[in-house]
N, C-alpha and C positions, 0 to 999 in steps of 0.2 A: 504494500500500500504506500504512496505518496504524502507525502507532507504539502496542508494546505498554505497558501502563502498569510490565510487568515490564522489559521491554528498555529501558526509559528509567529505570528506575533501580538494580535490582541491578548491572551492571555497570558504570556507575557509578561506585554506592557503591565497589564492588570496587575500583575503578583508582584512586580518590582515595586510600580507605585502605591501601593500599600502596604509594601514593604516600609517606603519611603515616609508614610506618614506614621507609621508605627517608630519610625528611628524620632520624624519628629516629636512624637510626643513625649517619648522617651527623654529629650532632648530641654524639652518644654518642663522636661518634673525635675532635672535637675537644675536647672536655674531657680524652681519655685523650691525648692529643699534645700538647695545653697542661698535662698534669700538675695539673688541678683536678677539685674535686669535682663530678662534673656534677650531684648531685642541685639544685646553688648554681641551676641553671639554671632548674629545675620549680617554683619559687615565682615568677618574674622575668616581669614583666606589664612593659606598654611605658607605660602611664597609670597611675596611682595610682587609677583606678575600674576598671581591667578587670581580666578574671578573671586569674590568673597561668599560666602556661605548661603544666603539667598539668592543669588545667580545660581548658582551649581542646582537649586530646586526649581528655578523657572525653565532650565533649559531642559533636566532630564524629563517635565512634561511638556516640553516645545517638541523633544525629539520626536517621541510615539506619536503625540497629536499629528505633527507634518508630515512625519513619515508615513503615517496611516493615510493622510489625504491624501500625499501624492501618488502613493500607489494606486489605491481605491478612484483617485481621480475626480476628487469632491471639496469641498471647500472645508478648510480648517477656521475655527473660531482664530480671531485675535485677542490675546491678550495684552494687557497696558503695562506689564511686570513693574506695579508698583506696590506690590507686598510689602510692610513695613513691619510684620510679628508672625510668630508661630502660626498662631488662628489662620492669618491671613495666605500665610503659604500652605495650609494644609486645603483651604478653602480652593486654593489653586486646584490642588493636586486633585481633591472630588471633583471639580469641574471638568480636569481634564479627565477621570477615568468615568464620567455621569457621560461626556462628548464620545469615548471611545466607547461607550457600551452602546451606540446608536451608526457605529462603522457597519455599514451591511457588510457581512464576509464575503457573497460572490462579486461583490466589487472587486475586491480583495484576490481572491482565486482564479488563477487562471494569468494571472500579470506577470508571471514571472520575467520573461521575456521584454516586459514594457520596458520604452528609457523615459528613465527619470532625472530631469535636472534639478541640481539643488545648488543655492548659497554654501562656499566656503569662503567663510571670511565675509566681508562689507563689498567688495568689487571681484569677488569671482564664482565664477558655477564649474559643477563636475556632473558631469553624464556616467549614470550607471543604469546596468539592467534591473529592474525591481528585484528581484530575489537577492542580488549580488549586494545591491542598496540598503536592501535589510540586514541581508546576516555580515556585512561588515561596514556599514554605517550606522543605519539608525540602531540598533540593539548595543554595537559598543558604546556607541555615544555614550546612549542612555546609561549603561552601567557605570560609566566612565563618572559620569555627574553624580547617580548616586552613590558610590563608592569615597569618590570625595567630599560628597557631605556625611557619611559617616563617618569620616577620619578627622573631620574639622572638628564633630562633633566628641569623637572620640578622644582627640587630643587635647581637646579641653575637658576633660575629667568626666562625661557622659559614659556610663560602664552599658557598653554596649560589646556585644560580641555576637560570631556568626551567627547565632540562633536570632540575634533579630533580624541581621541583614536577610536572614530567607525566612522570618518568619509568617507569610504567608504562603509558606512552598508546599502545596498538597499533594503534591505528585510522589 
């Protein structure tokens, strides 16, 4: 049997991004148990070139979102990434997976073959085959971004470990 090009990514996206708000809440109880401000956290990058801590949760649901449209061939929601707290980015994060749970999958199925062009960077695009686009853009992306917010989050005294990063993982 084949692998759908919807079954190899709406859920997914799904079980990462709620992976993702399980790290944030996680995230959100240690600032209110250490009696600080958590917003101190959403600015807080681990390099002095990477993006900071609320970036890394807008993107990893920019990626699924886009990359679901573009293949499916449908229009993605915009967002204003103007998250300012925990709430507010988790609020993201449901919207994004409330928007993916309304991706019809035969849009989805059957694309593998399509090209898809996407923004790298602010002034350039890259042409991929959809299947090719998924399993080595948009899926790393994505883990790429939640991965780095678990270690921002980590590094700042949040005790997290692998059982939350896949703590939605039923399979």
């Amino acid at each position: 049997m084949t692998i759908s090009m919807s079954s190899a990514s709406l859920p997914i996206f799904r079980t990462a991004l709620e992976n993702l708000a399980h790290i944030l809440d996680k995230g959100a109880a240690h600032a209110e148990a250490r009696k600080f401000d958590p917003t101190v956290l959403l600015q807080y990058r681990l390099a002095p070139d990477m993006l900071p801590f609320a970036r890394q949760i807008q993107i990893a649901c920019d990626g699924p979102k886009n990359g679901a449209a573009r293949i499916a061939g449908i229009e993605a929601p915009r967002y204003e990434d103007n998250e300012a707290s925990f709430p507010e980015l988790k609020a993201r994060i449901q919207k994004t997976l409330d928007w993916l749970a309304t991706v019809p999958a035969d849009k989805m199925d059957g694309t593998e073959d399509k090209e898809i062009t996407f923004p790298v960077g602010r002034d350039k695009t890259r042409t991929m085959k959809a299947e090719a686009y998924l399993k080595h853009w948009v899926l790393p992306n994505m883990f790429f971004h939640i991965t780095t917010a678990y270690a921002i989050l980590r590094h700042n005294g949040v005790e997290l470990g692998k059982a939350d990063y896949l703590a939605g993982s039923k399979a």
